[in-house]
Backbone bond lengths (Angstrom), bond angles and torsions (degrees), N, CA, C in turn:
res aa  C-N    CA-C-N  psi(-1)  N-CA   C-N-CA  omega(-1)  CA-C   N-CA-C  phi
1 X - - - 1.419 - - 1.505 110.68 -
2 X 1.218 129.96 142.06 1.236 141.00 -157.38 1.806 101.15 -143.60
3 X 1.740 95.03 95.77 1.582 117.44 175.45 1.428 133.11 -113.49
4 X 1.463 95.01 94.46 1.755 119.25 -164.55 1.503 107.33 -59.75
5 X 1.798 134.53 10.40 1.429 125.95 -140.53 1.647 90.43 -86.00
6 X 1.776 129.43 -53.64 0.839 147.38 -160.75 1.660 110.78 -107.32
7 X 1.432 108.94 -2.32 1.769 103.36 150.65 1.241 135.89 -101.05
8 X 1.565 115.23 116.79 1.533 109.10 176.82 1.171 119.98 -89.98
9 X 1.248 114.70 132.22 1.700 96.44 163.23 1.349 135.39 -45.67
10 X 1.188 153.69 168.96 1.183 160.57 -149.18 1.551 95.89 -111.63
11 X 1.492 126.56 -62.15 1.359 109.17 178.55 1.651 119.94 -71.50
12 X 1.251 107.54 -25.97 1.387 105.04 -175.31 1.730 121.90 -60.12
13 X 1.557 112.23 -3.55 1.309 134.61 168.75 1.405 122.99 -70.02
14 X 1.770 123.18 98.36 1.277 123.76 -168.26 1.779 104.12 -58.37
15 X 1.146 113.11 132.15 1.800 141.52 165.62 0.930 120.83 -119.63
16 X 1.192 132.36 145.68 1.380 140.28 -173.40 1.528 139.28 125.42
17 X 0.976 163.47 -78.25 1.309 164.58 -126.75 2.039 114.54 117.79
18 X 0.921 125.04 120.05 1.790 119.56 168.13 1.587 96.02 -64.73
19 X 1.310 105.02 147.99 1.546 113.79 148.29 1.545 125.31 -48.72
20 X 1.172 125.17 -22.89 1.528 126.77 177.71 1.866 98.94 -94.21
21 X 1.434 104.16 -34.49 1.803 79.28 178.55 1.643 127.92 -90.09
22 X 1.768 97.28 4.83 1.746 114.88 164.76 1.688 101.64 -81.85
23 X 1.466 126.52 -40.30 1.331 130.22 -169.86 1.685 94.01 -62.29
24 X 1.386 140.82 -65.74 0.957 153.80 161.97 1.316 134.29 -30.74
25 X 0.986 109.62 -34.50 1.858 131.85 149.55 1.637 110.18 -47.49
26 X 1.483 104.01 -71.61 1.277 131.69 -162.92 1.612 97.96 -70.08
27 X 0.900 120.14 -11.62 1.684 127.41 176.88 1.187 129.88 -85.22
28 X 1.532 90.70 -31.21 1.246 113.50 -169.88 1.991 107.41 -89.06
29 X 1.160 88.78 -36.65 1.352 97.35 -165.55 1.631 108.94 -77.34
30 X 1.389 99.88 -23.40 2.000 113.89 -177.51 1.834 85.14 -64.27
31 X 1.506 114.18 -62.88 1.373 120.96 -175.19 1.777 111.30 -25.04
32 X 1.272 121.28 -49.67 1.069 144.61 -165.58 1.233 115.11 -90.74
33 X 0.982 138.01 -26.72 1.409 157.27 178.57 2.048 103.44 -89.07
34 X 1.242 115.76 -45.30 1.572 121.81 180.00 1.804 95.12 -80.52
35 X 0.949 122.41 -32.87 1.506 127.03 178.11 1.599 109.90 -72.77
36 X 1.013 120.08 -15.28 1.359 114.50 172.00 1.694 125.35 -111.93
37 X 2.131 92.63 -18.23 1.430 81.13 163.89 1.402 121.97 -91.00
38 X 1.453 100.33 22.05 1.624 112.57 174.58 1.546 104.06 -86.42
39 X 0.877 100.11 -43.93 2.087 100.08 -167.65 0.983 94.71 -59.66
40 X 1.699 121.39 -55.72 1.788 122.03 -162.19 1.478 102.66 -48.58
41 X 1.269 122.65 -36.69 1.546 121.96 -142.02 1.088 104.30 -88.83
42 X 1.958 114.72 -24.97 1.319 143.69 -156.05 1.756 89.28 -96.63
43 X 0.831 122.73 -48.70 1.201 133.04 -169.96 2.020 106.45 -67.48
44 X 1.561 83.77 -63.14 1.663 80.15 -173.51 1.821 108.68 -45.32
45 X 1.524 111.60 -25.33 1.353 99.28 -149.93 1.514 98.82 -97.46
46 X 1.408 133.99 0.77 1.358 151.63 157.13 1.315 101.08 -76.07
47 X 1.563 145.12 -32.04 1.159 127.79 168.58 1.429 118.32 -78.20
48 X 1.301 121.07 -33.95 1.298 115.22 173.64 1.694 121.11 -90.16
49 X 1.454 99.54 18.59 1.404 103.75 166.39 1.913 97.17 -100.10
50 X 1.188 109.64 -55.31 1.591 87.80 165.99 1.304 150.17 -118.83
51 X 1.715 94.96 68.11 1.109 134.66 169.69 1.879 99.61 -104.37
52 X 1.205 111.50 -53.69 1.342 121.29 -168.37 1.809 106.29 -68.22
53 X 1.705 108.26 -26.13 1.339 105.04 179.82 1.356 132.03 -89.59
54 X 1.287 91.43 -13.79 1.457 116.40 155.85 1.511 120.94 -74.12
55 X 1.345 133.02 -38.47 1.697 139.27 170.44 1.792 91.66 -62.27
56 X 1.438 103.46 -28.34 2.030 84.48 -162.04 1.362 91.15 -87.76
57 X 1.114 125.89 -18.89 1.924 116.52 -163.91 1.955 88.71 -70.85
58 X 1.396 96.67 -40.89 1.482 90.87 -157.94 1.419 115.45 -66.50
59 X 1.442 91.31 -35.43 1.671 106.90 169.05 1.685 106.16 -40.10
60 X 1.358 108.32 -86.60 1.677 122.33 -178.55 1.646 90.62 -23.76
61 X 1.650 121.38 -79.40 1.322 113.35 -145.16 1.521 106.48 -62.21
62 X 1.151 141.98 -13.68 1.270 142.19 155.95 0.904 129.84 -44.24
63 X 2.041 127.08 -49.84 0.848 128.95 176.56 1.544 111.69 -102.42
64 X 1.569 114.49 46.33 1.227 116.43 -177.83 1.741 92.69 -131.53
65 X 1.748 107.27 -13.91 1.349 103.77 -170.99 1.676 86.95 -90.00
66 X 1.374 105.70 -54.07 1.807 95.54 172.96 1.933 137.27 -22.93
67 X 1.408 77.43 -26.91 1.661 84.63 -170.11 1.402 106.54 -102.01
68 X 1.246 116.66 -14.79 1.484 126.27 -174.34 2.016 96.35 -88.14
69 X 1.144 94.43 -24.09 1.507 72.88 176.75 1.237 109.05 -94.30
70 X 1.356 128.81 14.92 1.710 125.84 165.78 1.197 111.46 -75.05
71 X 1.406 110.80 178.30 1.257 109.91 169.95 1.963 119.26 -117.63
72 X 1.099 120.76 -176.47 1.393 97.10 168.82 1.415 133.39 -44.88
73 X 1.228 122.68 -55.86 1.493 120.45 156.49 1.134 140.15 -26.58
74 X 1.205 81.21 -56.91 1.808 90.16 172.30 1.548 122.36 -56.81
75 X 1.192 101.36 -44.27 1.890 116.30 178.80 1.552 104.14 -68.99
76 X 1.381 118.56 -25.37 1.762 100.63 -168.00 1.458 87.53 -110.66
77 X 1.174 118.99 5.28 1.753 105.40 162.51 1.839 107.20 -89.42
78 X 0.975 120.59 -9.55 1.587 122.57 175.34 1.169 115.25 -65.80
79 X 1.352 131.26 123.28 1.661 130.38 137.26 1.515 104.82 20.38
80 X 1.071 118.00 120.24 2.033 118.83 150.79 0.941 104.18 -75.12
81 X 1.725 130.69 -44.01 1.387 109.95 -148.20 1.650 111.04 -103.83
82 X 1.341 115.23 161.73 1.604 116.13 177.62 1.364 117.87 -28.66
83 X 1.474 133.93 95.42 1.647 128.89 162.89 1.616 116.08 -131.82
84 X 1.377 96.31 165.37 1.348 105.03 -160.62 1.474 117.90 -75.81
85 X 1.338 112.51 108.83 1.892 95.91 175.29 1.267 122.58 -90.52
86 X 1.385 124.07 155.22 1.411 143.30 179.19 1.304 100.92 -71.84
87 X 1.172 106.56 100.14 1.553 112.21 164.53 1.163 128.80 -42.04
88 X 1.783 123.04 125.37 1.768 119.00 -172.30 1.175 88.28 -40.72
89 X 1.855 118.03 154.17 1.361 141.24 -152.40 1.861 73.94 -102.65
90 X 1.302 147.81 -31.18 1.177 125.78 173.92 1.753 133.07 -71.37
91 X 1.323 96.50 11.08 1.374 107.71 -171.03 2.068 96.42 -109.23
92 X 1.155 86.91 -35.68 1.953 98.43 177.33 1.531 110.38 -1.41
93 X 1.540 110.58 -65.35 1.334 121.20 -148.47 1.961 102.59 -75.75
94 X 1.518 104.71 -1.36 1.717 87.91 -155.78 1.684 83.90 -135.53
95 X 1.668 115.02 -14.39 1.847 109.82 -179.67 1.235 94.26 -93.67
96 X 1.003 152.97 42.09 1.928 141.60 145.14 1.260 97.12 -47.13
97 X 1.522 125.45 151.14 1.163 123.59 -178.07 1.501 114.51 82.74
98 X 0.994 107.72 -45.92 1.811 107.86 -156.89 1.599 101.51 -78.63
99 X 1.558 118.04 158.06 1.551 104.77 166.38 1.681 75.52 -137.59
100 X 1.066 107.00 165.74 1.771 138.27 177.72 1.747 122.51 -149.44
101 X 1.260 94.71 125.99 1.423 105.58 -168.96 1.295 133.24 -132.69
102 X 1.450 110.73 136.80 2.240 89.76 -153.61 1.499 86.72 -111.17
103 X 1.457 110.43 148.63 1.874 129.42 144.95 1.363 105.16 -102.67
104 X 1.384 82.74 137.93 2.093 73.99 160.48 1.660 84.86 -133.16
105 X 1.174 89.02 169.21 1.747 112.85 -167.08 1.486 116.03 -152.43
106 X 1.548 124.70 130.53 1.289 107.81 -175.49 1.430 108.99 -100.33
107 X 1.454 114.82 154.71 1.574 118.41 -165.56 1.429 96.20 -110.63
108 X 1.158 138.96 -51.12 1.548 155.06 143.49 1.453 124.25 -109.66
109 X 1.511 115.81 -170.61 1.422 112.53 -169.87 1.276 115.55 -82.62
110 X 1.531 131.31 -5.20 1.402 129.95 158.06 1.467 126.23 -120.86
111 X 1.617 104.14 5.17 1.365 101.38 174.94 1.548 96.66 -129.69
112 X 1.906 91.80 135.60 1.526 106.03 160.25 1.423 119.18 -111.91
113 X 1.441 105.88 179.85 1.088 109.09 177.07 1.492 122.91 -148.94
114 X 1.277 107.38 112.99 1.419 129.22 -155.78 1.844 114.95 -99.37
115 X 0.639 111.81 107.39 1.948 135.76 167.01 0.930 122.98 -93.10
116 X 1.530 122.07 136.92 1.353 137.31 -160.63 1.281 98.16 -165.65
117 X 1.767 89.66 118.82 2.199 117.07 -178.54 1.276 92.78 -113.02
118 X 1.344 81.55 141.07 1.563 92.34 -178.95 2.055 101.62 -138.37
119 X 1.478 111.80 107.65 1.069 114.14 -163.74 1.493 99.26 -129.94
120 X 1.841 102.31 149.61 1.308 126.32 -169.39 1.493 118.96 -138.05
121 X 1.265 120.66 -170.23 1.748 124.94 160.46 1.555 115.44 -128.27
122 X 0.959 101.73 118.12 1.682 93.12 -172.89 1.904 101.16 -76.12
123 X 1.474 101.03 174.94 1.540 94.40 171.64 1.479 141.81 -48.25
124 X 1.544 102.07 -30.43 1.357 115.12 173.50 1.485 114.66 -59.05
125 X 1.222 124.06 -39.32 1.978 160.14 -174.95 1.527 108.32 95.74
126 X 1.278 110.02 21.58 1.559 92.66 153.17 1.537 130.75 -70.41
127 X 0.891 101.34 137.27 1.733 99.09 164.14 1.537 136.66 -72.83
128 X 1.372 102.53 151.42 1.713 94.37 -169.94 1.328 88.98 -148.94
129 X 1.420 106.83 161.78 1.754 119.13 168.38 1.576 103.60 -167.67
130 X 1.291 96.63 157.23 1.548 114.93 -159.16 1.875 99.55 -124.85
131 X 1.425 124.89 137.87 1.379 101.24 160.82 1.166 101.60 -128.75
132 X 1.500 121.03 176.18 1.171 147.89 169.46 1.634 127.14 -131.83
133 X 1.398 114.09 127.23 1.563 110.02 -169.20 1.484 101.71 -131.88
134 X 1.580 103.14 140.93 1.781 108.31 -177.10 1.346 91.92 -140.77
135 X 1.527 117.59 135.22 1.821 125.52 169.28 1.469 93.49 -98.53
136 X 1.766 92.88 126.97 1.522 112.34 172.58 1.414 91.72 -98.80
137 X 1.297 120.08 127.83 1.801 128.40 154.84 1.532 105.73 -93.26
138 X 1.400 119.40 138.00 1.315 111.77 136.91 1.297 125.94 -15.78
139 X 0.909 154.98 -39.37 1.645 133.90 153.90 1.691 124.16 -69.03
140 X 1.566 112.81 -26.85 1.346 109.60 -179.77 1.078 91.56 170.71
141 X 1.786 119.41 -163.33 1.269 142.74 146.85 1.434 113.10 -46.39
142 X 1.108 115.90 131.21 1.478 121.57 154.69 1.527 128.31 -104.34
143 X 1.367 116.02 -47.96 1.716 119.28 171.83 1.908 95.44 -161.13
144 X 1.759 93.47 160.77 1.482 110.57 -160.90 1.377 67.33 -132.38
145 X 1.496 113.27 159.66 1.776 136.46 151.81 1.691 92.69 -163.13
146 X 1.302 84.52 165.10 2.189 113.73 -170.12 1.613 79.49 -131.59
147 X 1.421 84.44 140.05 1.236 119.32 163.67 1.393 131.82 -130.15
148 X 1.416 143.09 100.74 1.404 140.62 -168.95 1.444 121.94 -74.77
């Protein structure tokens, strides 16, 4: 006797995945996929923020070595008020973007004090700027500090 009650066939056995647990997969994985083109994007734009803060430091200390090689004269014949300097012609190729701008200010009758902004757009287009301040005395330099 031949009793089919408790044999199944082998193909007649559903396999596979439901349509809701492929939808759910695929949901999951978009989740994961938008989450990472977040970091990259997040990421790239943290590298070219200090990439750019690094071009402005160098900027400032350049035109802080410029002024240090003046002499008194030279510094109290300069502009007082905020103007734009020409970036050392060796910086050209890497300050696109950048503008830099000096005050000088007197603190007493032989010491000034000279500032230099140095402002940009990062990729996102926010703006940023960095300064730097050094008191020239009649005898020389005395101290440089950056300020963010």
């Amino acid at each position: 006797m031949n009793s089919r009650k408790n044999n199944v066939h082998p193909k007649s056995a559903k396999a596979g995945f439901t349509l809701v647990e492929v939808m759910m997969a695929s949901g999951v994985m978009i989740l994961c996929i938008v989450g990472m083109i977040q970091v990259i994007s997040s990421g790239a734009a943290m590298l070219d923020l200090s990439r750019k803060q690094t071009i402005a430091t160098q900027i400032m200390h350049g035109e802080i070595e410029n002024v240090r090689l003046r002499n008194w004269t030279q510094v109290t014949a300069l502009p007082t008020s905020s103007t734009a300097v020409t970036i050392n012609s060796s910086f050209q190729t890497i300050s696109t973007g950048f503008q830099c701008t000096r005050n000088i200010s007197t603190v007493k009758t032989d010491l000034k004090k000279v500032t230099f902004t140095v402002t940009w757009k990062g990729i996102t287009g926010r703006s940023y700027s960095r300064s730097s301040s050094m008191y020239f005395g009649k005898n020389g330099l005395y101290v440089a500090y950056q300020r963010s």
